[in-house]
Steps between C-alpha positions, in 0.01 A plus 500: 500500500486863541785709719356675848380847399363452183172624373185294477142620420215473705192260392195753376264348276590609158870557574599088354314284742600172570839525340584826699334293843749206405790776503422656817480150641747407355734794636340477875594130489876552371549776759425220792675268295822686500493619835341207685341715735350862421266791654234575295643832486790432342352310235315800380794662503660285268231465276347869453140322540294645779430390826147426437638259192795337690251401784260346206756353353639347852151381584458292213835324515420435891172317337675324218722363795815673400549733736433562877462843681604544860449886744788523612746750234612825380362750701471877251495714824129574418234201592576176477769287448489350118451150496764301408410201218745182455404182328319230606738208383184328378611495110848308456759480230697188492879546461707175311885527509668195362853462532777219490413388875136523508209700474392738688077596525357807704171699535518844439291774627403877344861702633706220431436353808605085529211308698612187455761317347710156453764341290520144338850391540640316226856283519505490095381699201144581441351455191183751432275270508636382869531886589146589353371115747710625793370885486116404494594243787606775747226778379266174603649568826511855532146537464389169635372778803449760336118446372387816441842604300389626115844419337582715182769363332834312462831690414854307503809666522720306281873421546564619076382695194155520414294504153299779590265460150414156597523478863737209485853446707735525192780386706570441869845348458621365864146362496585374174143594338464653190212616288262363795081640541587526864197677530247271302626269711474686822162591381374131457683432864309687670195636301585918571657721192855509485783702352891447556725767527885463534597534919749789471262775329206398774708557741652813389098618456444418900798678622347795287177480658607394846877481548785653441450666171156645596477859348814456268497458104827359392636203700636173403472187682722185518349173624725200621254195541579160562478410127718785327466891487173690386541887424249811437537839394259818555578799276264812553264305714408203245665119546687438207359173332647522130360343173493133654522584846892458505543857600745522817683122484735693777648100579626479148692843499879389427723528736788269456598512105740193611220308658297200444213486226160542627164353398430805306807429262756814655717467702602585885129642606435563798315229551784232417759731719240559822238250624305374807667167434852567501489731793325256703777173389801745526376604890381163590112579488231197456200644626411731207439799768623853425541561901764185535688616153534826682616369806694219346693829340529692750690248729715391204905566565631319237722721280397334200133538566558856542633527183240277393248743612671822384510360101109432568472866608706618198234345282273646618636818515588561175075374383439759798669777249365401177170504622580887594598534180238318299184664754608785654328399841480672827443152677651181430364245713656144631264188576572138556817419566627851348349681816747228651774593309411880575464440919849318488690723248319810464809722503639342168218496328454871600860554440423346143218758368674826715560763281867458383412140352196635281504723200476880534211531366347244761348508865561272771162276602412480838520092567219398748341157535114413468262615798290236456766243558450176355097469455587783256426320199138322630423819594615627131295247379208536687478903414487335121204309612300794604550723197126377322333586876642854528405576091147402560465420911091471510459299168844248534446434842125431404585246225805359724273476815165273300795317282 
């Protein structure tokens, strides 16, 4: 996706023809994208392309049914006020987040914008197959009025490490899946392309393009889901991902030498010290809600809770610095039930990563939680979906729309 500001070329026969039209198309489209809503103005702006070329460009997504146009906008002092294009919400990418209590299913607009969505509760373990059944039963749903809705794809955030090469869930262990075609099977569910992607790193992605860690290019983000911890790092404005997609695997940094092994054969992660699970038994929470664990905290008295709660925060803490040390962020943010963790004892885990606990030749991160709250990772996963539209938005919604 390319950055506001930079340079495209204008479409003049002989200058690359349809590849340089799918470029400028592409660019016009990624601009709206991005910012949801935009003046025609400002899009030529950011592109360098004229304003004859932006308006071409703009009428032919507005035909293709991408786009819509409305009077009203940014007015240049001289003539008119630019008009001001947003999409149309007509093309949909379908969001799949499986997890230990159910999966979750949304429709997701250009600008990472959630039309629709629902969640399959489940009282026991899904299998993939049961995930991939339950998935396609609630997209049934979701579009059951929604007739004229061209949907583009299937992405699932997955609770674990991906195979990148083969586009298979190596292993999801609180799901207890391992070397699983989530996708194939996705795919055959519900009859739309799918990829998987693990939940932390498309979540991360959407707070960079909508949230809290739009504009920066070194953040790192811990994710506390019902099913175990999920972590991403950005490093000079690229996701880390690694050889085998095991880049990042924040819930398995060690942080209690004397502590219990862990799935992944060391001992004391993160994961085995900190969890959803044992925050919600030790404070009395059955609901599986992140607003009642907070509450249930915050009206705790017992001494030995506290100190409970303060070991928990210690944990975490000490991952906090080693992720400063290992990334070098700017921004370190805290989802799930770490944004919990954060709200209830943010001035020890700030206390934790000030300066006189880190290493001279390291930086505090500022600590934040996500902006986009807790449809962060369907909306993660729904950016994923669009990626084939805004490469080639004419021909892919073309092939997606007669498919």
């Amino acid at each position: 996706m390319r950055e506001a500001g930079q340079q495209m070329n204008d479409h003049h026969p002989g200058s690359g023809g349809d590849d340089v039209r799918r470029r400028n198309l592409s660019a016009v489209l990624a601009q709206v994208h991005t910012r949801r809503e935009v003046a025609r103005s400002q899009i030529t702006r950011a592109t360098g392309l004229s304003r004859s070329s932006v308006a071409t460009q703009v009428g032919e997504l507005i035909a293709a049914g991408l786009l819509r146009e409305s009077a009203a906008g940014e007015s240049t002092g001289v003539g008119r006020p630019s008009p001001v294009v947003s999409p149309t919400g007509r093309f949909l990418a379908v969001a799949v987040n499986p997890d230990v209590d159910g999966v979750s299913v949304a429709l997701c607009a250009l600008g990472g914008q959630i039309v629709a969505q629902t969640k399959r509760a489940s009282s026991s373990l899904m299998n993939p197959a049961e995930a991939a059944r339950l998935a396609a039963e609630a997209l049934e749903e979701l579009t059951a009025d929604r007739p004229d809705a061209v949907l583009l794809s299937v992405t699932a955030a997955i609770p674990g490490r991906i195979d990148i090469a083969r586009d298979r869930v190596a292993v999801a262990p609180h799901l207890q899946w391992h070397d699983v075609p989530f996708s194939a099977m996705l795919e055959a569910a519900t009859g739309l392309p799918t990829t998987s992607h693990p939940d932390a790193t498309i979540g991360l992605e959407a707070e960079r393009l909508w949230g809290a860690a739009e504009g920066l290019d070194d953040a790192v983000y811990f994710y506390g889901g019902p099913g175990g911890i999920g972590g991403a790092a950005m490093v000079g404005g690229q996701v880390l991902a690694g050889r085998v997609g095991a880049a990042a695997r924040l819930g398995h940094l060690i942080v209690a030498p004397d502590g219990p092994l862990c799935v992944c054969g060391s001992v004391g992660c993160l994961t085995t010290m900190v969890s959803f699970h044992q925050l919600a038994a030790a404070f009395g929470v059955t609901s599986g809600s992140l607003d009642d664990l907070k509450a249930a905290i915050e009206t705790e008295t017992s001494t030995t809770l506290r100190g409970f709660l303060d070991r928990e925060l210690e944990y975490v803490g000490r991952a906090l610095r080693t992720a400063i040390s290992t990334y070098d962020p700017a921004l370190i943010l805290l989802g799930g039930f770490f944004a919990v963790l954060f709200e209830v004892g943010g001035e020890q885990l700030l206390g934790s990563i000030a300066p006189d606990n880190l290493s001279s030749l390291r930086s505090p991160a500022v600590l934040g939680t996500p902006a986009l709250g807790v449809d962060q990772l369907l909306i993660g996963a729904g950016a994923k979906g669009f990626e084939p539209l805004l490469h080639d938005p004419l021909g892919y919604a073309q092939r997606r729309a007669s498919a």
